[in-house]
N, C-alpha and C positions, 0 to 999 in steps of 0.2 A: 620781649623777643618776638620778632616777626615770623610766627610758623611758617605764612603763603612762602614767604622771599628764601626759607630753610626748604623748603618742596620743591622752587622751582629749582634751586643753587642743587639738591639731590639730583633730580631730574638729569640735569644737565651734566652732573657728574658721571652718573651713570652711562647713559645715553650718548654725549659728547651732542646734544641737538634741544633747544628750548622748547617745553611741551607746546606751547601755543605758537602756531606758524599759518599765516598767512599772505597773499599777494603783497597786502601795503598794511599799513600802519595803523588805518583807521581798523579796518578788520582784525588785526592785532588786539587789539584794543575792547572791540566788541566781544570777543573770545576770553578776554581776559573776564572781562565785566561777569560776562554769562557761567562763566567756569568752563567753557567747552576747552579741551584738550582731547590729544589723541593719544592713547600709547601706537606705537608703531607695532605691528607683527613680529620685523624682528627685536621690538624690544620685548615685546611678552615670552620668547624665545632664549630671552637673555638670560631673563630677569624672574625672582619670581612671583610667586601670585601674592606674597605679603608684603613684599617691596611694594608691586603696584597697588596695592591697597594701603599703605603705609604713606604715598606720594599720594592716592585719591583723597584721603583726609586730609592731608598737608594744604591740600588746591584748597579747599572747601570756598565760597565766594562768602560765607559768612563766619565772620571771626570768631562768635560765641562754638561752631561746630566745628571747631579745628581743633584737634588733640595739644596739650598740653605739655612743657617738656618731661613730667614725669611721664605723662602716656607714651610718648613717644619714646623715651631710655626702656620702657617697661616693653616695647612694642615686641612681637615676635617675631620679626624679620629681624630686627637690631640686639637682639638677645642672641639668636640663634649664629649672626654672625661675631658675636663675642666672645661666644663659647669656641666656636671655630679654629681664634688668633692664638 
């Protein structure tokens, strides 16, 4: 399973905007490579702080440090919103 490509598909759920945004393509790209994304103001507003930390794992640029899908089902944002439904 592709954690990065479940973070960015989150992201974008949430937000309706892909975390990495720039001018053209090649800077896209380089954003991608380096991990740099933004959360937006109004998305920390939104959203909250174990979501955006649930998404900053998910980004990780290296596979071995990307949560797992038990960590992830286990995670406290997604627990908390289960409990919720």
């Amino acid at each position: 399973m592709d954690i990065w490509a479940l973070g960015i598909i989150l992201y974008k759920l949430l937000h309706g905007v892909y975390p990495f945004e720039a001018d053209n393509r090649r800077d896209i790209f380089e954003k991608i490579k380096k991990g740099e994304f933004t959360v937006h103001p109004d998305i920390l507003h939104s959203t909250s702080k174990a979501c955006v930390s649930l998404i900053r794992q998910m980004l990780q640029t290296d596979p071995a440090k990307r949560p797992t899908t038990v960590e992830i089902s286990n995670h406290p944002w997604l627990t908390k919103e289960l409990e919720q439904m």
